[in-house]
Backbone as JSON, one array per atom type, in Angstrom:
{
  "sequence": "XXXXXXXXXXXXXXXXXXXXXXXXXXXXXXXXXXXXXXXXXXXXXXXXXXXXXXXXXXXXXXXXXXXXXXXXXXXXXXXXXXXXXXXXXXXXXXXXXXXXXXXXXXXXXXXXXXXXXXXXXXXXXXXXXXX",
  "N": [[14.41, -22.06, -6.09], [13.31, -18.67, -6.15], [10.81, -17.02, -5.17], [8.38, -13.86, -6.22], [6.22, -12.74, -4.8], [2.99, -10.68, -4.32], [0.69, -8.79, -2.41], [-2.02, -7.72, -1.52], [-3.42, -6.12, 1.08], [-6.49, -5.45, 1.75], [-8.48, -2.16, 2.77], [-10.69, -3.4, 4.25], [-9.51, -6.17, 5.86], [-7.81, -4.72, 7.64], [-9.71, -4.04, 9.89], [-10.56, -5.99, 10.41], [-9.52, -8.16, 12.57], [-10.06, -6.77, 14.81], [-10.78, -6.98, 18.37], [-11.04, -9.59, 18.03], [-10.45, -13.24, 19.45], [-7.43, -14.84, 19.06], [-7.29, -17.09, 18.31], [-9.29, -17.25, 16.23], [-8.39, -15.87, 13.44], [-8.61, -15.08, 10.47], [-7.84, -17.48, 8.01], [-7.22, -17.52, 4.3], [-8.26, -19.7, 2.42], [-5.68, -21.64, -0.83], [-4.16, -19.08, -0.53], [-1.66, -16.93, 0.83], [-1.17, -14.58, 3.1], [-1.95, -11.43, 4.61], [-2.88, -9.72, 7.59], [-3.31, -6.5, 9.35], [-3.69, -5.27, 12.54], [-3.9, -2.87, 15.37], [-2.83, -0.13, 14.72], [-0.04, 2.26, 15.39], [1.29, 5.31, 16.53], [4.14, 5.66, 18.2], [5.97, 8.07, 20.04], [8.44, 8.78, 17.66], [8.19, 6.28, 15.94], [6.57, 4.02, 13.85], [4.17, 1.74, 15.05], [2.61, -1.55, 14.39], [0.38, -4.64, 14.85], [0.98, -7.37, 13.04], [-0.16, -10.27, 11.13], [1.01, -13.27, 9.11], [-0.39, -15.51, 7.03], [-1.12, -18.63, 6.17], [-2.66, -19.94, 3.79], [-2.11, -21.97, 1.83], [-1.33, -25.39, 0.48], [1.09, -26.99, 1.67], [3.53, -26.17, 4.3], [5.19, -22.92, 4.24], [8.2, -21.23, 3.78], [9.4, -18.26, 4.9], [11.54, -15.74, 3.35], [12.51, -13.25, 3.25], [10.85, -9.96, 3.7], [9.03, -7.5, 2.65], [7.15, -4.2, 3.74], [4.97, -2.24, 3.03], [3.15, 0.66, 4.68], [0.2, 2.15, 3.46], [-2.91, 5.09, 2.27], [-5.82, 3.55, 1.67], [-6.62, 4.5, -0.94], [-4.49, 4.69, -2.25], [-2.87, 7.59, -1.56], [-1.55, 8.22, 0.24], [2.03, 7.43, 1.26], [2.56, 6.24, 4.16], [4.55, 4.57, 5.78], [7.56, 2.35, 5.51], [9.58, -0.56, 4.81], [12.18, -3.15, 4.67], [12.24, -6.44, 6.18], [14.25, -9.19, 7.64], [12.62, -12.07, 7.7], [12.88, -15.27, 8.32], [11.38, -17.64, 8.36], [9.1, -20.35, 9.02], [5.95, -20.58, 8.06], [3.35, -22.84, 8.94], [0.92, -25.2, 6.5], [-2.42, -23.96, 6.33], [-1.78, -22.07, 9.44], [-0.53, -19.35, 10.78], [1.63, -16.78, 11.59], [2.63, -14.25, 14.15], [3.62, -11.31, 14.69], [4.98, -8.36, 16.06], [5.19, -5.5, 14.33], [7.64, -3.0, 13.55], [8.27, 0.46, 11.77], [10.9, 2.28, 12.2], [12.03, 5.56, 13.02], [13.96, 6.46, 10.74], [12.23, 5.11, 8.78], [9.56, 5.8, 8.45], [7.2, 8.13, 6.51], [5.92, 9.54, 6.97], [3.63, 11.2, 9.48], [0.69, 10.75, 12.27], [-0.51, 13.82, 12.59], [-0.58, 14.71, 10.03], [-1.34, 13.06, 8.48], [-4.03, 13.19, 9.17], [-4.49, 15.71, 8.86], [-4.38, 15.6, 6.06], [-7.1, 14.28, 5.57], [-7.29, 11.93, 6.56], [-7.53, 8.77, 8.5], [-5.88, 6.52, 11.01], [-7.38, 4.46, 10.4], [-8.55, 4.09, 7.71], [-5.79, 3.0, 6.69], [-3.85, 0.61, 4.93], [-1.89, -2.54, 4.27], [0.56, -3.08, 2.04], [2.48, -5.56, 0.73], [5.6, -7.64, -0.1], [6.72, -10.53, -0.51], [9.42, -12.4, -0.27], [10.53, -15.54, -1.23]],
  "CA": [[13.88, -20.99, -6.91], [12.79, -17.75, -5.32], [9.37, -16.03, -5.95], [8.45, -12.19, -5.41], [4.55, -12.59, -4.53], [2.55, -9.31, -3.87], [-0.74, -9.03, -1.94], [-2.53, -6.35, -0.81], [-4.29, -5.97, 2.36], [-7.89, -3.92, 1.66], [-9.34, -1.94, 3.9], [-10.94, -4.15, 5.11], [-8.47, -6.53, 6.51], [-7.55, -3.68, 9.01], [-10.8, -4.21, 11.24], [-10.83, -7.52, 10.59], [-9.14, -8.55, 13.97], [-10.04, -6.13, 15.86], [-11.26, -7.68, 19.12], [-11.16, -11.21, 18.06], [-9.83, -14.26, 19.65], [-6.75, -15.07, 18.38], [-8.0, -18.7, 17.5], [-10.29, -17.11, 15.21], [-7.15, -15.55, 12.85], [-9.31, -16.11, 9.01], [-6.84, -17.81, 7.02], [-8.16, -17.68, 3.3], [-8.09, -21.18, 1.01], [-4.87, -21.01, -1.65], [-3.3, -17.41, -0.62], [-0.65, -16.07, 1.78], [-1.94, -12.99, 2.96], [-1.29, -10.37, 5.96], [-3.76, -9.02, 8.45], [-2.82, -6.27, 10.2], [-4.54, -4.31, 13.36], [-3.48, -1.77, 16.37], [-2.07, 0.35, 13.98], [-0.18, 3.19, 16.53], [2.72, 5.7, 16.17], [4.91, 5.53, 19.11], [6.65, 8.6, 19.22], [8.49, 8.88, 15.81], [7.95, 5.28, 15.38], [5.22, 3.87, 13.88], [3.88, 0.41, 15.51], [1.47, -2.44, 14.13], [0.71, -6.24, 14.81], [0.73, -7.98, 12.05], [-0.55, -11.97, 11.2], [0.92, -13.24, 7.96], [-1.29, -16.3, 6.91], [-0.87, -19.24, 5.03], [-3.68, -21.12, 3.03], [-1.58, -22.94, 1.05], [-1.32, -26.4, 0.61], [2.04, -26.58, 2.27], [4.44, -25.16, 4.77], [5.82, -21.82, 3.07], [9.14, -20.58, 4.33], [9.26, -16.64, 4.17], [13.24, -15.31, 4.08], [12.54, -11.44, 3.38], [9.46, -9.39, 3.44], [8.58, -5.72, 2.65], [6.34, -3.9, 4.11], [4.31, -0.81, 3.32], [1.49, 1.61, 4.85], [-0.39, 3.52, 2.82], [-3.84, 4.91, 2.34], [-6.49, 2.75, 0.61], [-6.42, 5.09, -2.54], [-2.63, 5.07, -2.45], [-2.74, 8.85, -2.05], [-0.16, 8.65, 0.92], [2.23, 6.93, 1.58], [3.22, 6.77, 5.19], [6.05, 4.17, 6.36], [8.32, 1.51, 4.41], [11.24, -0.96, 5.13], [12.03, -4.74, 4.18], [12.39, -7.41, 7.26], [14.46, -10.78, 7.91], [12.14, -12.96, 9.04], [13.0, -16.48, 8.45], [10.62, -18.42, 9.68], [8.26, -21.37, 8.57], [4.39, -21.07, 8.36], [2.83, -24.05, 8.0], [-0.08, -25.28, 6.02], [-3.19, -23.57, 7.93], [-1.19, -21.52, 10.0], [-0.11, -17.98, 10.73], [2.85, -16.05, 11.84], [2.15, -13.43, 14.36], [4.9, -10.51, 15.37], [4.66, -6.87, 15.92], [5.85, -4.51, 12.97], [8.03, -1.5, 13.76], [8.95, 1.06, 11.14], [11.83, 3.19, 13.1], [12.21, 7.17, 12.51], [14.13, 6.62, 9.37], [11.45, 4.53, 7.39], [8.09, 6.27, 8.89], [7.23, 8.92, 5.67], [4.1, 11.36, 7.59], [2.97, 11.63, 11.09], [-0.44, 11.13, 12.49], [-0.95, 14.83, 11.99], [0.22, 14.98, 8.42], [-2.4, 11.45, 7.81], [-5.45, 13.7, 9.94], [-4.53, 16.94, 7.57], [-4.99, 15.11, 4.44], [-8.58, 14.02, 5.51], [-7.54, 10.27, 6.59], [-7.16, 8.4, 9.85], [-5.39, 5.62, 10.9], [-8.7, 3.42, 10.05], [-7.97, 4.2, 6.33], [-4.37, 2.48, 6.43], [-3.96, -0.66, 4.35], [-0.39, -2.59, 4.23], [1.25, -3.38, 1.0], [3.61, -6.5, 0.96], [6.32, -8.18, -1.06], [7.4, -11.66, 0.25], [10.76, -13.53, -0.94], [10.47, -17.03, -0.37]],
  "C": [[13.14, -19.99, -6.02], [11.8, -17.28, -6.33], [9.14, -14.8, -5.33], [6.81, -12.79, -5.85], [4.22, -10.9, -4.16], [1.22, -9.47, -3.33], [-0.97, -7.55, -1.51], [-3.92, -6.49, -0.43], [-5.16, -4.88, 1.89], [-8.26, -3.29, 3.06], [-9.84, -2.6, 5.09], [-10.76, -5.02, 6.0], [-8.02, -6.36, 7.66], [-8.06, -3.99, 9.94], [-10.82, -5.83, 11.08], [-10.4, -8.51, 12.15], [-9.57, -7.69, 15.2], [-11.34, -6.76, 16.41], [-11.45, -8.99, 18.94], [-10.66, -12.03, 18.75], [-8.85, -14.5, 18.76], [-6.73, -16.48, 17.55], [-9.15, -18.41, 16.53], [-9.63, -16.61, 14.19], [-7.78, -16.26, 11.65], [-8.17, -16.32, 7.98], [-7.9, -18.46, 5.35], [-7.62, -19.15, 2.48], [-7.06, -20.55, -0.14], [-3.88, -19.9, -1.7], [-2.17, -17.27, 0.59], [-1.37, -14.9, 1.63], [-1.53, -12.02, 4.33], [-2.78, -9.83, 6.36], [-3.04, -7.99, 9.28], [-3.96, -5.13, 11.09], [-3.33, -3.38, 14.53], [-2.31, -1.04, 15.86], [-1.59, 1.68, 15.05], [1.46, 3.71, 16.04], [2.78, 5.84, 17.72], [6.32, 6.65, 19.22], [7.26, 9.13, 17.73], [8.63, 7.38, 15.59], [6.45, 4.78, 15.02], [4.98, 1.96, 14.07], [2.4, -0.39, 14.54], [1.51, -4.09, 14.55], [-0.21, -6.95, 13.57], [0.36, -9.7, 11.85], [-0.28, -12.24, 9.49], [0.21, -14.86, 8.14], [-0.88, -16.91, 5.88], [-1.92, -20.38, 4.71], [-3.37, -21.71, 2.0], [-1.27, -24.27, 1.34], [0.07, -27.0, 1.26], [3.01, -25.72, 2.73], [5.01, -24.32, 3.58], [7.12, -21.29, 3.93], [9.15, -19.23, 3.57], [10.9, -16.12, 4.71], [12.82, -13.75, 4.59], [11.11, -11.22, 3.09], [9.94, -8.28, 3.34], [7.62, -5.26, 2.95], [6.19, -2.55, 3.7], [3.2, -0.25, 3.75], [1.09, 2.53, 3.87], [-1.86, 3.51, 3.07], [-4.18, 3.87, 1.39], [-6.37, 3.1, -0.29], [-5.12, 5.23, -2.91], [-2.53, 6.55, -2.53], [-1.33, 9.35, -1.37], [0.52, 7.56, 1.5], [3.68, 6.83, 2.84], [4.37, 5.7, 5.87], [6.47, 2.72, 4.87], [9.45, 1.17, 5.02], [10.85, -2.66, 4.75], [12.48, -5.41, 5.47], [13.24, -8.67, 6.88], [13.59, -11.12, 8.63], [12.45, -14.28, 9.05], [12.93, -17.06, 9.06], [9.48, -19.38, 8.55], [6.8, -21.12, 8.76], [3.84, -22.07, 8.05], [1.46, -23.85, 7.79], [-1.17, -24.86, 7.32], [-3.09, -22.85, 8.76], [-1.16, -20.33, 9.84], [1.25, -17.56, 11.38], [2.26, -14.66, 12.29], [3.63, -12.39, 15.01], [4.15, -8.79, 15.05], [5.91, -5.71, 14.77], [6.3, -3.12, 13.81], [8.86, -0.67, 12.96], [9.71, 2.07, 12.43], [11.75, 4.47, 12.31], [11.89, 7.15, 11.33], [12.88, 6.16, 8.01], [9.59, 5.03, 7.9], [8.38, 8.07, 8.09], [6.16, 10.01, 6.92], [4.05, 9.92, 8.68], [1.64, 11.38, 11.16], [-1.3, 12.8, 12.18], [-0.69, 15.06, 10.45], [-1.19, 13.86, 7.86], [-3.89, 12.5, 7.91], [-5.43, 15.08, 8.98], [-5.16, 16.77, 6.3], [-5.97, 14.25, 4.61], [-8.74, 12.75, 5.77], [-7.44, 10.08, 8.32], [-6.55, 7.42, 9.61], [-6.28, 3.85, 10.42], [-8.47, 3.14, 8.17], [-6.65, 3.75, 5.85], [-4.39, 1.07, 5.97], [-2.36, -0.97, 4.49], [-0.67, -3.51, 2.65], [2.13, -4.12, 1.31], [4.02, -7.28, -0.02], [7.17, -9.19, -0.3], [8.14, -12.46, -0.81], [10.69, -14.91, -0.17], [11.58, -17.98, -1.13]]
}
């Protein structure tokens, strides 16, 4: 049986890694969840590393994910695309890989984000995991 879960990464989330030990990676009690930091466009790509997290009581296999950036207020929303990842987190655990929307799925530019009064500090991710 497949499930469509949804979570959403706050604000806060964002800074949450930044500069940590990677042995410190807060996995919450009950949830799957996503952290993501060094949010960076690369050219016309836009880069992040992401940590999906599993505080569930057992291993979770994740087939497909979706990913989106937007601001916190949802006012803009700047990249989008769905992933194979099939891969196992187990209980406790995380899953760490670097996120890259290409050209096609990166909506607005760093200048286009800095126009409309945000930065990249203000970027939350939106996610939809098929398991």
């Amino acid at each position: 049986m497949k499930k469509l879960l949804i979570f959403l990464l706050m604000g806060l989330g964002i800074t949450a890694l930044s500069g940590c030990d990677r042995d410190e990676v807060f996995i919450a009690d009950g949830v799957m969840a996503v952290v993501i930091e060094n949010i960076r466009y690369e050219d016309t790509s836009l880069f992040a590393n992401v940590f999906i997290t599993n505080g569930l009581e057992l291993d979770e296999f994740v087939e497909y994910e979706e990913f989106y950036i937007q601001t916190s207020d949802e006012a803009l929303y700047i990249a989008g695309a769905g992933f194979d990842l099939n891969i196992t987190i187990p209980k406790g655990g995380y899953y760490e890989f670097e996120l890259e929307f290409g050209s096609e799925f990166v909506f607005l530019y760093l200048s286009d984000i800095e126009e409309n009064g945000y930065s990249l500090e203000d970027l939350e991710l939106l996610f939809w995991v098929e398991e």
